[in-house]
C-alpha positions, 0 to 999 in steps of 0.5 A: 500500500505505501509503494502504491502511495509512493507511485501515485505520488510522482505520477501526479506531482508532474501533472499537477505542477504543470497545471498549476503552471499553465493556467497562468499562461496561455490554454493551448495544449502545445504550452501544456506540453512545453510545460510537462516537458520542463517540469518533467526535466526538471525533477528528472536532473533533481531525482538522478542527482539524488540517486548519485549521491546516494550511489556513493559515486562522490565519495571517491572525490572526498575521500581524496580531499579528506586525505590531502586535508590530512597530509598537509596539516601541521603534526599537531593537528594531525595528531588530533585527527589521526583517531578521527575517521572523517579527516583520516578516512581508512578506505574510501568507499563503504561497504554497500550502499542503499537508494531509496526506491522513492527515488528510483520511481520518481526518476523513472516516472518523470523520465518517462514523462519526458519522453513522452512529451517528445514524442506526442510534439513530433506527433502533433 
């Protein structure tokens, strides 16, 4: 029930957003569909920007810069940061790593869309 809940909600928000939208401007369908389009791009770049970061692709790139912050501190603070983890990482990317489904359907859901919006323009 809550992944129906969770489906219903990003099937709708795209829509529901480019209605809002598009009774302040002109009621063509065609400015509906360039309205889908954006909106549906747009939470399209958002929700696949959350998924890299949940995928751990960065994690590489902090590790780096944790790292080099480390060597080129002073002994002292070194000293203070050789127990901390974060600052004197051990290895560089977790164990596994968890993207939450929500994210998945809302990219997926809103790509889609997208893709849709392009092909009923060429249609049209």
């Amino acid at each position: 029930m809550q992944l129906f809940r969770k489906l219903i909600i990003w099937i709708l928000l795209a829509p529901l957003c480019s209605c809002l939208i598009w009774i302040f401007s002109d009621k063509s369908f065609i400015d509906f569909l360039n309205i889908l389009f954006y909106t549906s791009a747009v939470l399209s770049i958002i929700t696949f920007v959350l998924i890299i970061v949940q995928d751990g692709v960065f994690d590489v790139t902090s590790y780096g810069f944790r790292k080099l912050k480390y060597q080129f501190s002073t002994k002292k603070q070194r000293a203070s940061m050789s127990k901390d983890d974060f600052f004197n990482p051990q290895q560089v990317k977790k164990d596994n790593y968890v993207v939450t489904s929500w994210v998945k359907y809302a990219f997926l859901i809103n790509l889609s869309y997208f893709a849709i919006t392009i092909i009923i323009s060429f249609l049209i």
